[in-house]
MILUMTI-701342 format. One line per 3 residues: number of its first residue (from 1); their letters; for each residue x, y, z of C-alpha. Coordinates in nm, 2 decimals, decimal comma. Layout:
// MILUMTI-701342
NUM> a> X Y Z ~ ...
END
This chain:
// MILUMTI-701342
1> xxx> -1,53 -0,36 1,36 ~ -1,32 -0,42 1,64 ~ -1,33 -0,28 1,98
4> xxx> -1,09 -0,10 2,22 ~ -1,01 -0,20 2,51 ~ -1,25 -0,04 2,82
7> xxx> -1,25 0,23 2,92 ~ -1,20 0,33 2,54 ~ -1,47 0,31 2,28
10> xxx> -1,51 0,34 1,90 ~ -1,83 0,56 1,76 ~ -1,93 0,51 1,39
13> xxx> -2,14 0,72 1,18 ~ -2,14 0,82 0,78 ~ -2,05 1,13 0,59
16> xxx> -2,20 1,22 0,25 ~ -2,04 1,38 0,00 ~ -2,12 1,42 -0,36
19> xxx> -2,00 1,22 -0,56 ~ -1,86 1,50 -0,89 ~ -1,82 1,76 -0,66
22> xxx> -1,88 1,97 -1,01 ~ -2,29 1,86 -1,01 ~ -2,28 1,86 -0,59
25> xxx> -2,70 1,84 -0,72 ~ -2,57 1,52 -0,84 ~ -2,55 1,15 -0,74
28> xxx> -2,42 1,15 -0,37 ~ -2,22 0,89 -0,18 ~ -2,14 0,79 0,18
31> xxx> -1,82 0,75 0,37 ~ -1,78 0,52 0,64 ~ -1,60 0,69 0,90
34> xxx> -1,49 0,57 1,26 ~ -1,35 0,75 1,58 ~ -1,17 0,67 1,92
37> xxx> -1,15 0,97 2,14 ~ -0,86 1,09 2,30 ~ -0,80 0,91 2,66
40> xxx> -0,66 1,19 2,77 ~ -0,78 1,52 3,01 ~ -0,87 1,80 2,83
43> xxx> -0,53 1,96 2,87 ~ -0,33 1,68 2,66 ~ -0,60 1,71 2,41
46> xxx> -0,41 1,81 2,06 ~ -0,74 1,77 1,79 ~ -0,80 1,50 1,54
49> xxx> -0,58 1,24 1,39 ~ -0,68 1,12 1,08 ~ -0,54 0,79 0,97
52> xxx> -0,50 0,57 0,66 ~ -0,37 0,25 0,61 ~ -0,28 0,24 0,22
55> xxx> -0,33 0,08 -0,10 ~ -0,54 0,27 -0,28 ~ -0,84 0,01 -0,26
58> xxx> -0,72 -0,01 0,13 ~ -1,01 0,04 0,35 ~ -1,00 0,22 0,70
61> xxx> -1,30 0,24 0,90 ~ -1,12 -0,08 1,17 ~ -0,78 0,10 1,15
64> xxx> -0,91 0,37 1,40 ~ -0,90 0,10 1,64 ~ -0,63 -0,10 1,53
67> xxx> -0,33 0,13 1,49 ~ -0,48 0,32 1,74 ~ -0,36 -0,02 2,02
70> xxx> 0,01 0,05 1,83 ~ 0,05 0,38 1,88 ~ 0,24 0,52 2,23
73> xxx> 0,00 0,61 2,54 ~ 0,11 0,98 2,47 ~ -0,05 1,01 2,09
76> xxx> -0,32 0,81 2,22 ~ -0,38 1,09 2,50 ~ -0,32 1,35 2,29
79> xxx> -0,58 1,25 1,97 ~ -0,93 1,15 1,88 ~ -0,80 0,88 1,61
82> xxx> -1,07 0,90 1,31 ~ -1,08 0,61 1,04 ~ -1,22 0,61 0,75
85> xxx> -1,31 0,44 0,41 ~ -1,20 0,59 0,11 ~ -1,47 0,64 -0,15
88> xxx> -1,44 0,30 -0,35 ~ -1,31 0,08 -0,06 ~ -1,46 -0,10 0,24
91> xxx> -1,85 0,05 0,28 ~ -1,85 0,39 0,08 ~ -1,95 0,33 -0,21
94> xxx> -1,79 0,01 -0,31 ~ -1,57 0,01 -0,61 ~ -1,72 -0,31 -0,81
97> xxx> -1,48 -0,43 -1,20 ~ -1,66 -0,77 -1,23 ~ -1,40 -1,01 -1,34
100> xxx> -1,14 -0,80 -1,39 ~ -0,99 -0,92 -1,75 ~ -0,93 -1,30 -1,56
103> xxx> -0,77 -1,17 -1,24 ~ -0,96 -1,40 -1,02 ~ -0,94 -1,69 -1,25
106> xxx> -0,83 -1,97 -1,03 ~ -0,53 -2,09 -1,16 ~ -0,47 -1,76 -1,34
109> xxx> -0,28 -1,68 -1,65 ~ 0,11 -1,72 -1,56 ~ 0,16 -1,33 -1,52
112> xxx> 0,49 -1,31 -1,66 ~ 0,43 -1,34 -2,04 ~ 0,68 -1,52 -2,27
115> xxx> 0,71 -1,50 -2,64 ~ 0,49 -1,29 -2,85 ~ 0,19 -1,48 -2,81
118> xxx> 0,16 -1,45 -2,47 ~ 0,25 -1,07 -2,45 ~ -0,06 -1,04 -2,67
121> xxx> -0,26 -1,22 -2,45 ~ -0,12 -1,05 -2,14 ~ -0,24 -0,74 -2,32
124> xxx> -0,57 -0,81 -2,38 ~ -0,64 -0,92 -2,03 ~ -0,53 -0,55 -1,92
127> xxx> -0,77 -0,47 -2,21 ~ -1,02 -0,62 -2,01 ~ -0,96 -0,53 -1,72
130> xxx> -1,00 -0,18 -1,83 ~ -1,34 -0,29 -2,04 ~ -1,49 -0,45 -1,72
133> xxx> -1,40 -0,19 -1,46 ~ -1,55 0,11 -1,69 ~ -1,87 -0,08 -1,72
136> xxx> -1,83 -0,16 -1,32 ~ -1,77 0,19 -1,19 ~ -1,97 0,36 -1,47
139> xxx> -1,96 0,73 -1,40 ~ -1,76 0,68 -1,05 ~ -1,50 0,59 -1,30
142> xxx> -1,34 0,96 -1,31 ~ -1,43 1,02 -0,96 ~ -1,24 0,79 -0,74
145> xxx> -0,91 0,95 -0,74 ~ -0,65 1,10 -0,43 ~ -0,75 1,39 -0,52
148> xxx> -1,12 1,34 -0,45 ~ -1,05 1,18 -0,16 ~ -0,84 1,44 0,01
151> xxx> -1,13 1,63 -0,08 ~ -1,34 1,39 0,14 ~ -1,13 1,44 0,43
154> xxx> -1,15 1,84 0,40 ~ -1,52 1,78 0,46 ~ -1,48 1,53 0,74
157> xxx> -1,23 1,78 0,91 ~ -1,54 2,04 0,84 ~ -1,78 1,79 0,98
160> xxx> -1,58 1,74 1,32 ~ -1,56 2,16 1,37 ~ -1,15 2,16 1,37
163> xxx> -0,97 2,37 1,19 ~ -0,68 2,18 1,15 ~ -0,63 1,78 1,12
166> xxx> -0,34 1,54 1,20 ~ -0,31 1,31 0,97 ~ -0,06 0,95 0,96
169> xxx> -0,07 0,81 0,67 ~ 0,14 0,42 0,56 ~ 0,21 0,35 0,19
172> xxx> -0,05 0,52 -0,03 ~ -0,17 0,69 0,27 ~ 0,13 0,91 0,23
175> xxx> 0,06 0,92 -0,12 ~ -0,32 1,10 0,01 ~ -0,15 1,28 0,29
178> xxx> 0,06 1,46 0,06 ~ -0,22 1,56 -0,17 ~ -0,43 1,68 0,09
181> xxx> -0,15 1,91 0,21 ~ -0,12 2,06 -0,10 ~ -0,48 2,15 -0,15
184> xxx> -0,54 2,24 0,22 ~ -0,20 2,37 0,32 ~ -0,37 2,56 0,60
187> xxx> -0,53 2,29 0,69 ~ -0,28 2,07 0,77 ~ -0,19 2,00 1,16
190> xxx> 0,12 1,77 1,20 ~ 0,12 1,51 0,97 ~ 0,32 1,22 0,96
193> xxx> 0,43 0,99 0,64 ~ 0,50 0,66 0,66 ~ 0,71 0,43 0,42
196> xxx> 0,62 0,69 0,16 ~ 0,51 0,68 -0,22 ~ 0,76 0,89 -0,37
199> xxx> 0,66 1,16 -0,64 ~ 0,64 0,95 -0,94 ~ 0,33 0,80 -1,17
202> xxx> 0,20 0,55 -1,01 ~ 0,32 0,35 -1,31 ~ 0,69 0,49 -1,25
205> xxx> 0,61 0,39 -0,91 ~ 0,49 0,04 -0,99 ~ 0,83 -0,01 -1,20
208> xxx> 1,05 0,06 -0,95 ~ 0,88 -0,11 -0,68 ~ 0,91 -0,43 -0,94
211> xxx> 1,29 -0,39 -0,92 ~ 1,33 -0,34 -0,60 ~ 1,13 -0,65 -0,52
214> xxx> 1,40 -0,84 -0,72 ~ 1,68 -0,67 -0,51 ~ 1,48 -0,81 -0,17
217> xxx> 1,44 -1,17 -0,32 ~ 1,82 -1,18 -0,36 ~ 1,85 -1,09 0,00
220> xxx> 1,55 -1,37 0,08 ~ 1,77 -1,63 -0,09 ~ 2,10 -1,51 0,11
223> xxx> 1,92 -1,51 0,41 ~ 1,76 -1,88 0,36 ~ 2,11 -2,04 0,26
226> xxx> 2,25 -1,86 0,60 ~ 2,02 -2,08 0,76 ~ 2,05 -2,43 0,55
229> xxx> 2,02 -2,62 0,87 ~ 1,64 -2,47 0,93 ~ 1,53 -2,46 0,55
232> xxx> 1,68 -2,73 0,39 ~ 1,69 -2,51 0,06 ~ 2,04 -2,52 -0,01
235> xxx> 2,38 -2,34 0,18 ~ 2,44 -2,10 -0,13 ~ 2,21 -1,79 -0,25
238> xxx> 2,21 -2,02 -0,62 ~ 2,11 -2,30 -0,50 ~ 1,80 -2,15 -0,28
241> xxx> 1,67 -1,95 -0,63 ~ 1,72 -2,26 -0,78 ~ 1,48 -2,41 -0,56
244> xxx> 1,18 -2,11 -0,59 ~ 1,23 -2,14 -0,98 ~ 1,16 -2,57 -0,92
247> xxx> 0,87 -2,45 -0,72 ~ 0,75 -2,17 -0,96 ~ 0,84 -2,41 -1,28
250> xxx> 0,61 -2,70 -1,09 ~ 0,31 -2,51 -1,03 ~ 0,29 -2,32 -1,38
253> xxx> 0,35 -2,71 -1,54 ~ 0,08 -2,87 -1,27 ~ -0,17 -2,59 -1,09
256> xxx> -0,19 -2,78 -0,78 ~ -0,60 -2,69 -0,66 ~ -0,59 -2,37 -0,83
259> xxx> -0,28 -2,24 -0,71 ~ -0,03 -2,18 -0,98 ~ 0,25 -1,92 -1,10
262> xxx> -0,01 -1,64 -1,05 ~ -0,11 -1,73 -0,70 ~ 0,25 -1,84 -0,60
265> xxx> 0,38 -1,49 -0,73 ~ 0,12 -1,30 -0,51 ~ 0,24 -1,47 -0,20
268> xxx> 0,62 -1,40 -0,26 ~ 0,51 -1,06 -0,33 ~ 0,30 -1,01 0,02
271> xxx> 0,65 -1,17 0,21 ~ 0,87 -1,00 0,08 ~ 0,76 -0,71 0,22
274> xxx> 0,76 -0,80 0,57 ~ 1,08 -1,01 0,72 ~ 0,82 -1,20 1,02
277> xxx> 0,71 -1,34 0,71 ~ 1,00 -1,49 0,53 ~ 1,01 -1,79 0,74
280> xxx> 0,67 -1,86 0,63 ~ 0,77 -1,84 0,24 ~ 1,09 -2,08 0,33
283> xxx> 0,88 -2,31 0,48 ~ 0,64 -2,28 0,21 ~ 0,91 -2,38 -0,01
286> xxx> 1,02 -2,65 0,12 ~ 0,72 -2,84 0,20 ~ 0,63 -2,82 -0,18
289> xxx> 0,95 -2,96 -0,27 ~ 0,94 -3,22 -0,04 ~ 0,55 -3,32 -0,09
292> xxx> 0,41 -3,08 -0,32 ~ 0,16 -2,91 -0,08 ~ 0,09 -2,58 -0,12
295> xxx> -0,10 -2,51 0,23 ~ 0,22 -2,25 0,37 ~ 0,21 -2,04 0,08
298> xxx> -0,20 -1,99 0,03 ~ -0,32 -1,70 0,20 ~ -0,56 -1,71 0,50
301> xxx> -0,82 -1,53 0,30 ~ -0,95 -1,67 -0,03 ~ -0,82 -1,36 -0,33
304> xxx> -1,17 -1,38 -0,50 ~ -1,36 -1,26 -0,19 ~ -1,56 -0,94 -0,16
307> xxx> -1,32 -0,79 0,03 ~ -1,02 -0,88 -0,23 ~ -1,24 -0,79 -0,46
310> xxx> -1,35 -0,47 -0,37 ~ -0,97 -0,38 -0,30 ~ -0,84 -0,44 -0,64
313> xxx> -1,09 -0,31 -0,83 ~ -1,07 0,04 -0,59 ~ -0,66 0,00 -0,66
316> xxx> -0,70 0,01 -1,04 ~ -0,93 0,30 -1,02 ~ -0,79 0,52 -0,78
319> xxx> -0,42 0,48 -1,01 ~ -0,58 0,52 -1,31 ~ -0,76 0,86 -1,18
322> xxx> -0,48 0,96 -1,09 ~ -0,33 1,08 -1,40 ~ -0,23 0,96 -1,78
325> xxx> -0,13 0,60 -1,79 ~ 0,16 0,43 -2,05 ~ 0,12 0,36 -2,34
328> xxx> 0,07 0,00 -2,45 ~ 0,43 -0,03 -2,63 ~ 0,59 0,12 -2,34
331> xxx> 0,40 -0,20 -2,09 ~ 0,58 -0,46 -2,33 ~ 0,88 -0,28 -2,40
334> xxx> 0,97 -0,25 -2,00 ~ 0,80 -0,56 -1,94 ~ 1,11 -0,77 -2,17
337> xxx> 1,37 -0,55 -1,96 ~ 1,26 -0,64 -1,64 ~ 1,28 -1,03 -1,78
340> xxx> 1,64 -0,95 -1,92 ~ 1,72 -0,82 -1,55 ~ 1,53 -1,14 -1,40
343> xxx> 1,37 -1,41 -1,62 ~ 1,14 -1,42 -1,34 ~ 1,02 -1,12 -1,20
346> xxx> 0,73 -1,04 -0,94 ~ 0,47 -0,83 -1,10 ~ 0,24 -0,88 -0,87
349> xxx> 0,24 -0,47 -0,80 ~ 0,25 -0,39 -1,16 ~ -0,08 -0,23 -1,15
352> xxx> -0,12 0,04 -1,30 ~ -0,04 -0,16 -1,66 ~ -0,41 -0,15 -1,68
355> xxx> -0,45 0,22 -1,72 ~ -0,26 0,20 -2,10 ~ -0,61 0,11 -2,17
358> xxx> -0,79 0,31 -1,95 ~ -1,15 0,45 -2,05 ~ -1,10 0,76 -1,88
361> xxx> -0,77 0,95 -1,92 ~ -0,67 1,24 -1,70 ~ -0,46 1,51 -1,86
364> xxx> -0,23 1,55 -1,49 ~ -0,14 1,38 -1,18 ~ -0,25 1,58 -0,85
367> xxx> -0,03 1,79 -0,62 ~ 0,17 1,72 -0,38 ~ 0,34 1,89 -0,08
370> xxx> 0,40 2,26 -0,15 ~ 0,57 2,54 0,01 ~ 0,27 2,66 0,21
373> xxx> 0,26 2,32 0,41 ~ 0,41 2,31 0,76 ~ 0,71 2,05 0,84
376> xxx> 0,58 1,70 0,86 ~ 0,78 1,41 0,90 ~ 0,81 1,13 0,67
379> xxx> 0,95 0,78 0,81 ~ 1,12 0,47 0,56 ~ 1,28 0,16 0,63
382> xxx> 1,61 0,21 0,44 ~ 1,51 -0,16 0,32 ~ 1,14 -0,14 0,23
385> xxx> 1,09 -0,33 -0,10 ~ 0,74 -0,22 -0,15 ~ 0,81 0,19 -0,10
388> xxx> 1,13 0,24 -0,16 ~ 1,34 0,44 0,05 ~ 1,44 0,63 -0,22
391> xxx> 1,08 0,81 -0,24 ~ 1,07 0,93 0,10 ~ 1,40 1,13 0,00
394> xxx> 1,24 1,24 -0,34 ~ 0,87 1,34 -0,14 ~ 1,05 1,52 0,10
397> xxx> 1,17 1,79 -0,12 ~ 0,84 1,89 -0,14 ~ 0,77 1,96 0,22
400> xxx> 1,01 2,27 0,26 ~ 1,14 2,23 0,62 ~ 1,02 1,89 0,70
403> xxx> 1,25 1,60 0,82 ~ 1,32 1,24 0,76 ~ 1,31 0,95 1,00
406> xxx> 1,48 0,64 0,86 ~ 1,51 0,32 1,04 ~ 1,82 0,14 0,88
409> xxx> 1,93 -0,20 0,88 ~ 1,55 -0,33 0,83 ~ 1,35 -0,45 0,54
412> xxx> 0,99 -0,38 0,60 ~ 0,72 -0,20 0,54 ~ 0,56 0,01 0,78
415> xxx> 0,77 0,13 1,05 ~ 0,61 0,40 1,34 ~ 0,40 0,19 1,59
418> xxx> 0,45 -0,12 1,41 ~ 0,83 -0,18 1,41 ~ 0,82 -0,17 1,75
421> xxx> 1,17 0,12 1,74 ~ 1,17 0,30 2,04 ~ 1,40 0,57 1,83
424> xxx> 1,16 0,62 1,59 ~ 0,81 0,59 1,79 ~ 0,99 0,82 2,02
427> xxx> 1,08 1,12 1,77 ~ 0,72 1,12 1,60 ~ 0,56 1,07 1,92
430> xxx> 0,72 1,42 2,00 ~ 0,66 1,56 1,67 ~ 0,25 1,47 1,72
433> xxx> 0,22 1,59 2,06 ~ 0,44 1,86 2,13 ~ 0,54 1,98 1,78
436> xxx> 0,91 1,91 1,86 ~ 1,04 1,91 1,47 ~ 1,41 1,72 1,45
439> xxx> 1,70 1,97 1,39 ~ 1,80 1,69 1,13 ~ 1,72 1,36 0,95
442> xxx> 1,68 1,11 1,18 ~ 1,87 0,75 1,14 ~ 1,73 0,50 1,39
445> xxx> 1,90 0,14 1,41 ~ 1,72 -0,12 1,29 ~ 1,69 -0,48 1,41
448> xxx> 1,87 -0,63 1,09 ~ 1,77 -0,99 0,95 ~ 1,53 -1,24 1,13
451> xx> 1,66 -1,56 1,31 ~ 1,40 -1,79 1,17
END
């Protein structure tokens, strides 16, 4: 756990829950939960801001104290910032699906399947997956879903004696934001939604994330031939995919220490999202071309550690929970027309796949928003491959009266107190001390393309 900066301070401490809150006699579990109080005089004070970092599978008990550093002096002043970590993540109660079908095989299966062979091995790997995660979780299986969770953080608002809670939540913490809101409309203080999961299945969701991944790479490869002199990849969009597929093609013929397709696939995926880190991937690039090394595209932490681990597993769950999966044909079936879009897609976020064979299969997906919730504001980057923009248009139709912040010309996720916008820190920082709602959807310029 990190620690503020004096004279701030971070105080930890656990909150049990049960864990089917049908049998509350039942098997009960702990949530870690974290809090930095306001820095403010008693006057500024505006209650508790709740905050969540995403995923699912994302844990949040360090984020208290981490976002906390981002956000302006006035939110800072204004809130007692309280992290947590969601049931299944981090330290409460540890979501644990052994192997995982292969996923941490090291090199692992080539995750785009080709011919019909493949597909059927691709399959049964999600078959797996779903086998070893039911046998993990055991009855927690059912249990770790939004909707629980948001449940959690009813009781945590209870704990701390406020009868209201802020709430910022990034990627699937929007996702949980919104389904708190619409059990506890009351409840709900000014909450703020940041590069939001739009109102879709998480399998829908998944999907379109996919292709909007492949729109991203075609501006990755645009952007890398604009700068031939620094990458060395090629001066034309073409000729830069032409080197990632010799890179891609290499690895799947010749794993080089483990990393292969799989592993080269997950770090395209992790920079595309965010533009500081497209250098990175170019240089990565190049240096396997030039000497087949694949030290710039590994990540700094190995993917089969507990932490990775504990993430994915809690990722599968939580979407699975969340309501009725696709069916097996319907996997395949989109699976050969994202290949006839791209013969070589990233799948990386195709995750919810595993829940066509899921052991437990809920009849509906939870609420969201609702009519009874007060305005909140929901932020996107007009670019953001990984949440869409498109979702934070969709999500706020649900929020009667609520407003959108977008931040255009930029193409990454997570955008209030991380983009570093003073139009956009400036209009939430408003909304979550003084209440100040927009009279209209905010457009914020964005700082366009990095110079490498």
């Amino acid at each position: 756990m990190p620690s503020p900066p004096p004279p701030d301070r971070v105080e930890c401490g656990w909150l049990e829950v049960p864990l089917d809150r049908e049998s509350p006699d039942g098997r009960r579990i702990r949530i870690a939960v974290s809090r930095v109080p306001a820095s403010g005089t008693p006057g500024e004070r505006r209650g508790v801001l709740l905050v969540n970092p995403g995923g699912p599978g994302g844990p949040g008990l360090s984020y208290a104290v981490t976002k906390r550093a981002k956000l302006p002096e006035s939110v800072r002043r204004a809130y007692d910032v309280i992290g947590f970590d969601p049931r299944g993540t981090g330290l409460s109660a540890p979501a644990d699906c052994g192997a995982m079908g292969g996923l941490f095989d090291s090199p692992a299966p080539d995750p785009v399947p080709v011919g019909r062979a493949a597909e059927a091995a691709y399959l049964g790997s999600l078959r797996r997956m779903a086998d070893d995660c039911a046998a993990g979780a055991g009855d927690a299986l059912s249990r770790l879903s939004t909707a629980e969770t948001a449940r959690d953080m009813d009781a945590l608002r209870s704990a701390l004696g406020e009868r209201r809670i802020g709430f910022l939540g990034v990627s699937y913490g929007s996702y949980l934001g919104a389904a708190y809101a619409a059990l506890f409309p009351r409840r709900v203080g000014r909450m703020v939604l940041d590069s939001v999961v739009g109102p879709w299945s998480w399998y829908d969701f998944d999907l379109r994330q996919s292709r909007a991944l492949l729109r991203q790479r075609e501006v990755f490869f645009a952007w890398a031939a604009r700068h031939r002199s620094r990458f060395g990849l090629g001066g034309r969009a073409d000729e830069v995919r032409q080197a990632y597929a010799r890179v891609r093609d290499g690895l799947a013929a010749h794993p080089v220490d483990g990393f292969g397709p799989a592993e080269f696939d997950r770090a395209v995926y992790r920079a595309l999202g965010r533009t500081e880190r497209w250098t990175g991937l170019a240089d990565g690039i190049r240096a396997y071309l030039r000497d087949g090394g694949t030290g710039g595209l590994r990540p700094e932490t190995p993917f089969d550690g507990a932490a990775s681990r504990t993430y994915e597993s809690a990722n599968r769950i939580v979407k699975c929970a969340d309501g009725p999966g696709p069916a097996p044909a319907r996997v395949l079936a989109d699976l050969r027309r994202t290949r006839r879009i791209d013969p070589l897609p990233v799948l990386t976020g195709m995750e919810a796949s595993a829940c066509a064979f899921w052991h437990h299969r809920p009849g509906r997906r939870p609420g969201l928003g609702g009519p009874d919730a007060p305005p909140v504001l929901l932020v996107a980057s007009e670019g953001d491959p990984v949440t869409p923009a498109e979702g934070a248009r969709r999500l706020a139709h649900w929020f009667p009266g609520s407003r959108l912040v977008t931040l255009y010309d930029d193409y990454s996720h997570g955008v209030f107190a991380s983009r570093g916008n003073p139009c956009v820190d400036r209009t939430v920082a408003a909304y979550l001390v003084d209440g100040t709602v927009p009279a209209a959807h905010v457009r914020c310029a964005g700082p366009g393309l990095p110079t490498p």
